[in-house]
C-alpha positions as CSV (number, residue, x, y, z in Angstrom):
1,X,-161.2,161.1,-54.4
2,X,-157.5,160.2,-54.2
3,X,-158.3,157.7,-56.7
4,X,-157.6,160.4,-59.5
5,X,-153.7,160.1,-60.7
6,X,-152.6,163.3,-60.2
7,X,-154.2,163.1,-56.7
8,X,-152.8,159.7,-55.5
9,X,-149.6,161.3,-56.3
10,X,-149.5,164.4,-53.8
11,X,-151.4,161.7,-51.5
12,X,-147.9,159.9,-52.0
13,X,-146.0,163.7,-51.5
14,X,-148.3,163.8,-48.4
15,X,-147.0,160.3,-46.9
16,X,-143.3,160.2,-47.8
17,X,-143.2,164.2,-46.6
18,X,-143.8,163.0,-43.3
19,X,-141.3,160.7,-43.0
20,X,-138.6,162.9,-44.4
21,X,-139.6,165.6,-42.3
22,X,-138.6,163.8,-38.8
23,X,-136.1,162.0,-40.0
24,X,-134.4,165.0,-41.1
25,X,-135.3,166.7,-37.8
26,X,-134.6,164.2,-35.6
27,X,-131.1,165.0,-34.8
28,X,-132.2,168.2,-33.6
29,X,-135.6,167.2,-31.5
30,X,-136.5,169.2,-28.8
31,X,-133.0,171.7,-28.9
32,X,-134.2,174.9,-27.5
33,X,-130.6,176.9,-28.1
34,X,-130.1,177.3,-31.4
35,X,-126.7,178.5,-31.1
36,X,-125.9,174.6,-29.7
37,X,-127.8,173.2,-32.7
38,X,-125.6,175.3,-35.1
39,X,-122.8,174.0,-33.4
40,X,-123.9,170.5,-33.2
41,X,-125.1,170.5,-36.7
42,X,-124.2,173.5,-38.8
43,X,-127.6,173.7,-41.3
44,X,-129.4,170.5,-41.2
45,X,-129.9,169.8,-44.9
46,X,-129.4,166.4,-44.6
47,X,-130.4,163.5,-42.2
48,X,-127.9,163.2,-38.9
49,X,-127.2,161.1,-36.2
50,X,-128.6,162.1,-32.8
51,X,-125.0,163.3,-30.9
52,X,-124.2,161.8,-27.6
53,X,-124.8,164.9,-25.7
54,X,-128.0,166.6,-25.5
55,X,-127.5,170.2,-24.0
56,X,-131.3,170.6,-23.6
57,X,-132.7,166.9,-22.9
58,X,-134.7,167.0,-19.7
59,X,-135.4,163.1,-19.9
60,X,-134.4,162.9,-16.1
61,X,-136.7,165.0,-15.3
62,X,-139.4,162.9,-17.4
63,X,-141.8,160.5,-15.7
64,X,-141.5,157.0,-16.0
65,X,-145.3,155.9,-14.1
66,X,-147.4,158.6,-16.7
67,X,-147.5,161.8,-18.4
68,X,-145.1,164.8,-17.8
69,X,-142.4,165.1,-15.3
70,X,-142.2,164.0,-12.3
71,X,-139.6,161.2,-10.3
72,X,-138.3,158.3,-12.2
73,X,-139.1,155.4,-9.7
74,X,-142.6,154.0,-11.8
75,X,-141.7,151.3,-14.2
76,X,-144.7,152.0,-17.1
77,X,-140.8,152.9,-19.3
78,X,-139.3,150.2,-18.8
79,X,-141.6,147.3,-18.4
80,X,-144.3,147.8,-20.0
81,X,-143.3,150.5,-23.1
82,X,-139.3,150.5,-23.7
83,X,-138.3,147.3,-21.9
84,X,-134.6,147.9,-20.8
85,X,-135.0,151.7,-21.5
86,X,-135.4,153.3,-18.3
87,X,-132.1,153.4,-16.9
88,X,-131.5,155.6,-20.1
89,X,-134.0,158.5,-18.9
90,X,-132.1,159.1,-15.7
91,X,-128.8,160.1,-17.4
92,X,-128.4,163.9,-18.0
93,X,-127.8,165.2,-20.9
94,X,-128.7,162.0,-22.7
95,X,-130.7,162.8,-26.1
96,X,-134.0,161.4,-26.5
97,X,-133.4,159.5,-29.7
98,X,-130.5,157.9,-28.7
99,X,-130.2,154.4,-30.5
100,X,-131.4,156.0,-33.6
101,X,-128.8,156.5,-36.9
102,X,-129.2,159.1,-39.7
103,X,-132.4,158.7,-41.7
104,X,-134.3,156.6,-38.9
105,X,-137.9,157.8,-38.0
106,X,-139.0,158.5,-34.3
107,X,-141.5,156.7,-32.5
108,X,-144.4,158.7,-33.5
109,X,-143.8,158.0,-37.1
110,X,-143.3,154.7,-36.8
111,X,-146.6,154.6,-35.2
112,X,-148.0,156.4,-38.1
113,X,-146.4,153.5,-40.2
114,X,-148.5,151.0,-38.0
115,X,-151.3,153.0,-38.8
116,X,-150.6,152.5,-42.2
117,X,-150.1,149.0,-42.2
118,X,-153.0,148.2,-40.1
119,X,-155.5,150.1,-43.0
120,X,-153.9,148.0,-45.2
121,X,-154.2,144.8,-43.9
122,X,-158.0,145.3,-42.9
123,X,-158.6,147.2,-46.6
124,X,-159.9,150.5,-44.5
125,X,-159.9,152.0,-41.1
126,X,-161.0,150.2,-38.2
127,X,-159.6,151.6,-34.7
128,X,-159.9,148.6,-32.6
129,X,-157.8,146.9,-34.8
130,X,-155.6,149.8,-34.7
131,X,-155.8,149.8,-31.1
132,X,-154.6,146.0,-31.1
133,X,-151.6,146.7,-33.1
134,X,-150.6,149.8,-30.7
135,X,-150.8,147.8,-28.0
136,X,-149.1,144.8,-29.3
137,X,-146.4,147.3,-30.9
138,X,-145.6,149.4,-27.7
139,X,-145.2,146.2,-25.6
140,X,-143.3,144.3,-27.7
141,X,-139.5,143.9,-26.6
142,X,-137.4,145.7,-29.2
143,X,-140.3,146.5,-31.3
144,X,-138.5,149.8,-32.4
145,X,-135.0,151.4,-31.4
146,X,-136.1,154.8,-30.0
147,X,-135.7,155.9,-26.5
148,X,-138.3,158.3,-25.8
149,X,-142.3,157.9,-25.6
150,X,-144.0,161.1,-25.0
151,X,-146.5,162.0,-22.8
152,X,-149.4,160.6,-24.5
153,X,-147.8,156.8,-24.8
154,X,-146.9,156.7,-21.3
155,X,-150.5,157.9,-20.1
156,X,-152.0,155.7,-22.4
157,X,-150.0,152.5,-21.0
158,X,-150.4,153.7,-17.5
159,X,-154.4,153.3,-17.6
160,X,-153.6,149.8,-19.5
161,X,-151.4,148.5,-16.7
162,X,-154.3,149.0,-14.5
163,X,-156.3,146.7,-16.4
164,X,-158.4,149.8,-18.3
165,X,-160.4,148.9,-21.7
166,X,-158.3,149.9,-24.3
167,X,-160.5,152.4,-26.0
168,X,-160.6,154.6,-22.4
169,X,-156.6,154.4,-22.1
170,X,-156.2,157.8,-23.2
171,X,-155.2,159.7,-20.6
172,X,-157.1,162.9,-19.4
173,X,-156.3,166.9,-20.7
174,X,-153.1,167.9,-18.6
175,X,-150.0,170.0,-19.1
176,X,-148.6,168.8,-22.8
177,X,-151.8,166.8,-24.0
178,X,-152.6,169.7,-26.6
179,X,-149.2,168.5,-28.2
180,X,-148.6,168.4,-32.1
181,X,-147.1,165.0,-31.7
182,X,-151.3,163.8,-31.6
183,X,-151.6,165.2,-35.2
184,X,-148.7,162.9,-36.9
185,X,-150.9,160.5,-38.3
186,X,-154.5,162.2,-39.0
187,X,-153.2,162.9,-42.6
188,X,-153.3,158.5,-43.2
189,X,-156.6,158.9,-41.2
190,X,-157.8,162.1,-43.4
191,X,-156.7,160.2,-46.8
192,X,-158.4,156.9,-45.7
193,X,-161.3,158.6,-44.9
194,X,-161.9,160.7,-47.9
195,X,-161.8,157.3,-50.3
196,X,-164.6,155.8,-48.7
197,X,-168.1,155.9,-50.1
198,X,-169.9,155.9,-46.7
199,X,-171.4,158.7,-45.1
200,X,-168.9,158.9,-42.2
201,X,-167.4,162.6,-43.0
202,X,-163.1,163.1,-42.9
203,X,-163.7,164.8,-39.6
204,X,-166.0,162.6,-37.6
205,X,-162.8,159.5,-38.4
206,X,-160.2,162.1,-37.5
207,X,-161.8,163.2,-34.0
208,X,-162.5,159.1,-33.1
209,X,-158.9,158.2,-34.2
210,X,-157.5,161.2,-31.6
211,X,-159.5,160.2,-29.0
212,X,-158.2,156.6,-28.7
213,X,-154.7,158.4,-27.7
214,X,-155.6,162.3,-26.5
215,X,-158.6,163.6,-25.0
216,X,-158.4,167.2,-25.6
217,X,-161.1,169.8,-26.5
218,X,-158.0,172.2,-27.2
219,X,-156.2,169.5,-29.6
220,X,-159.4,168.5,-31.7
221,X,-160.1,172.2,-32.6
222,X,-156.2,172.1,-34.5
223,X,-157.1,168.7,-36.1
224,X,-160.1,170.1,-37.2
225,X,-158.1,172.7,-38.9
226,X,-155.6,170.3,-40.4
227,X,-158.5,168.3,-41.8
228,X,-159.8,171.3,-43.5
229,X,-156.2,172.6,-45.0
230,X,-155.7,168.9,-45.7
231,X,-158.6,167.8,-47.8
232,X,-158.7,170.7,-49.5
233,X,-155.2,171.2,-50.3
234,X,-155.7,167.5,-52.4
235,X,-158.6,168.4,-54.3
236,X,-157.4,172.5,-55.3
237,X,-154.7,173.2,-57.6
238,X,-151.6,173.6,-56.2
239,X,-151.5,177.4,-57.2
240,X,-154.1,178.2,-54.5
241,X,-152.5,176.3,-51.8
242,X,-151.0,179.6,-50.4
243,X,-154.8,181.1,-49.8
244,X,-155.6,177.9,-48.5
245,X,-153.3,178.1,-45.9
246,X,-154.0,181.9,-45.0
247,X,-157.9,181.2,-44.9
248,X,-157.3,178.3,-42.0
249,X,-154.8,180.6,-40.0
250,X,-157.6,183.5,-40.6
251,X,-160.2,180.9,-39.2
252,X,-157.9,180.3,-36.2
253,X,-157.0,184.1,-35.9
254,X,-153.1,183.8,-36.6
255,X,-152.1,186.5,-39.3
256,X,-150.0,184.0,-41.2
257,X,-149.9,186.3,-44.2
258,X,-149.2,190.0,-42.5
259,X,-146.5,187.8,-40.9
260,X,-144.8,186.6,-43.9
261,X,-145.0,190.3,-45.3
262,X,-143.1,191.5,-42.0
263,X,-140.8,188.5,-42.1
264,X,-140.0,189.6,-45.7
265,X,-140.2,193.7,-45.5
266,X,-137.6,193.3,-42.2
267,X,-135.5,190.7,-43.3
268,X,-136.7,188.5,-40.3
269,X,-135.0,184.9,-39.8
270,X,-137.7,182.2,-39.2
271,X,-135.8,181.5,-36.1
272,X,-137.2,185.3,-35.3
273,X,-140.4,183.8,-35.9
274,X,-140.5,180.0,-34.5
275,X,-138.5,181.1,-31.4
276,X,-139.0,184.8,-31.3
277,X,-142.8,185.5,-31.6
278,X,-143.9,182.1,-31.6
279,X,-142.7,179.1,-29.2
280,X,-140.5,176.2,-30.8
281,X,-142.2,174.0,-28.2
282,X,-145.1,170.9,-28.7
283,X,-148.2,173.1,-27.7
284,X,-150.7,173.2,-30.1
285,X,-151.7,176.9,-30.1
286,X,-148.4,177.5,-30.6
287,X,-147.0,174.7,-32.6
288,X,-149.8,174.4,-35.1
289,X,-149.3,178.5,-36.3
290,X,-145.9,177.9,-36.8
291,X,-147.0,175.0,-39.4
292,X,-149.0,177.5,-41.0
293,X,-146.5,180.4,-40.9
294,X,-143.5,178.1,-42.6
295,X,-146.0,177.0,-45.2
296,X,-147.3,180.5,-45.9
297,X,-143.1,181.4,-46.3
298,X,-142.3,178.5,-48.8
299,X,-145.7,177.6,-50.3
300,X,-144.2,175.8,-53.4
301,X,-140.6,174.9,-52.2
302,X,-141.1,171.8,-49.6
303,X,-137.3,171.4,-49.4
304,X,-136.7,175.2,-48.0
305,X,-139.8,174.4,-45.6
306,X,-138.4,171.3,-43.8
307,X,-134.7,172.7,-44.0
308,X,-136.0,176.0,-41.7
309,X,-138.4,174.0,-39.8
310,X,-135.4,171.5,-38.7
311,X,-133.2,174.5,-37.8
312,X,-135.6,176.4,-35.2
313,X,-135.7,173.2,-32.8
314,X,-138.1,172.5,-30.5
315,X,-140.5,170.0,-31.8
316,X,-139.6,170.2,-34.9
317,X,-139.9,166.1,-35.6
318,X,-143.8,166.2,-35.0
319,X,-144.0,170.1,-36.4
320,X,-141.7,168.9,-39.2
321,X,-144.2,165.7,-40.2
322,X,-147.4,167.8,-40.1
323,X,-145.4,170.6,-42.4
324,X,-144.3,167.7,-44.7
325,X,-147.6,165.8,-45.1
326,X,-149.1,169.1,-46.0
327,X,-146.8,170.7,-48.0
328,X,-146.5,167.2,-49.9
329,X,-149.9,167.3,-50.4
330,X,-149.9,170.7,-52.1
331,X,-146.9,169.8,-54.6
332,X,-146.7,166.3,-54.6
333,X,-143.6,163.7,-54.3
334,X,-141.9,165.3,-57.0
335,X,-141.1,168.2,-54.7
336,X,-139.4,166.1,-52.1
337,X,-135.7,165.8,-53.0
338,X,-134.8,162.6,-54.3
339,X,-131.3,161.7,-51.8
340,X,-133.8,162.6,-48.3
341,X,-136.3,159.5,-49.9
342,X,-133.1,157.5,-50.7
343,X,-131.4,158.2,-47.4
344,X,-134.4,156.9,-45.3
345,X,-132.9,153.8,-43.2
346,X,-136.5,152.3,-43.5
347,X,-136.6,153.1,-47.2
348,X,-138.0,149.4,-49.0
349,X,-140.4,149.0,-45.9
350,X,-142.2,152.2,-46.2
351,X,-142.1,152.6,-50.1
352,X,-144.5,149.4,-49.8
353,X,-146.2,150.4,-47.3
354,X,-147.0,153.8,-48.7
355,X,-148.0,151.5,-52.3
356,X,-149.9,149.4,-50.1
357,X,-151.9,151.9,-48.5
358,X,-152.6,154.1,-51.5
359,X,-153.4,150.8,-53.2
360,X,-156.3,150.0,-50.7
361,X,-157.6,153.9,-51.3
């Protein structure tokens, strides 16, 4: 289906508006006062280093053995994910992205780029080999420069170091497993899928690929949703993307478009929104609207989309990359300003991994 040219174009919007999204973002991860991120940053328009001093980091209070928070005395960060990284999380204040520079992509994308690379190699989908490369990635000494592994990754390498099969590693539904950070790379899973001339439908894929990281009946509803908005924002015109959109929020009964009228008749910020009415933070039933609202307030203008979704905080890097895979999808790379694909530290390597993949679909 993405074979078609104008297609395998937003396909490509789809890919590098991930990337873009966190990047720009990242400076910004997880700030919950938006009067600090003004001060740290002004109006993120364009990518940032992480500052030394994060005034809402609670990596101390981050487990090292698993998932959530909890004491810092298991080595899963450390020894097994993030050799040499622990003595990091204990240090307050410290931001979670420290070792990163302007235009660098956080672990979660560069997993996505694995994923990518991985389809490539094996011309299609296959998750035990995705599984391998994970595994092999994650463990690797200085396999990647970020400090932080969220929940999911340290859950997933806490059943490992026990000697679990890889494919029942995921860790069990807890506190922060319905996270948006699990949807960052269904949209290479969604477009991989949908080339395929087998009878395996976009959503069966989707659900299998989340389960090797997340077991969540709460999570796979949203990805069902972003399956839906996602294949059929590629195969509509671009004009009907903003019905799209309100139809999926309808189906998940969030009044994206009555919103957007408010936001517009009472001069509402989006920071009244993704802050106000709706919470900043990773949870699904919250983060997942707030996808939907910012993409029923700028349904043709991707730039103004990422811009606001940096500037709320929260989890706006996994927030950001679902907004920008879907948004890119809808208009296509030409939306994406040129200098945030230039600026990318990673730039050469993901332009041919992005022509790889979309070569193989």
């Amino acid at each position: 289906m993405t074979r078609q040219p104008a297609q395998r174009d937003r396909a490509r919007g789809a890919l590098w508006g991930m990337f873009v999204a966190d990047a720009l973002a990242m400076p910004a991860h997880w700030y919950y006062d938006v009067a600090a991120l003004r001060r740290d940053f002004g109006t993120l328009r364009d990518y940032q280093a992480p500052p030394a001093h994060h005034p809402n980091s609670i990596l101390p209070r981050a487990s090292t053995s698993g998932a959530g928070r909890g004491a810092q005395q298991g080595d899963i960060v450390g020894e097994v994910i993030l050799q040499g990284k622990k003595h990091l999380w204990g240090t307050p204040h410290r931001h979670y992205h420290h070792g990163l520079a302007a235009g660098d992509n956080t672990l979660n994308l560069l997993c996505a780029r694995l994923l990518l690379r991985t389809i490539t190699a094996g011309s299609g989908y296959d998750p035990d080999a995705f599984l391998r490369a994970y595994i092999e990635f994650m463990t690797a000494p200085d396999s990647h420069g970020d400090t932080y592994a969220e929940s999911y990754h340290r859950d997933f390498f806490a059943n490992f170091a026990r000697g679990v099969p890889p494919r029942q590693c995921a860790g069990r539904e807890g506190h922060d497993t319905a996270s948006i950070g699990g949807l960052v790379s269904l949209p290479i899973v969604i477009l991989a899928s949908m080339s395929r001339v087998d009878e395996t439908p976009a959503q069966d894929t989707v659900l299998a690929h989340l389960r090797l990281t997340h077991r969540s009946d709460e999570l796979e509803r949203y990805a069902l949703a972003l399956t839906d908005l996602f294949t059929r924002t590629l195969c509509a015109p671009a004009a009907q993307f903003p019905r799209l959109v309100n139809e999926v929020a309808r189906s998940l009964d969030f009044p994206a478009a009555q919103l957007v009228q408010r936001v517009q008749r009472d001069r509402l910020s989006d920071v009244d929104v993704i802050g106000g009415m709706l919470s900043p933070a990773c949870y699904i039933d919250q983060s997942f609207p707030a996808v939907l609202y910012l993409a029923a307030r700028y349904p043709a203008d991707l730039e103004a989309a990422l811009i606001a979704n940096a500037n709320v905080g929260g989890d706006n890097c996994h927030r950001g990359a679902v907004l920008g895979a879907v948004l890119g999808a809808a208009l296509g790379v030409a939306a994406i300003p040129a200098r945030w694909i230039e600026g990318l530290r990673s730039r050469d390597a993901l332009e041919q991994e992005i022509e790889g993949f979309l070569a193989t679909i």
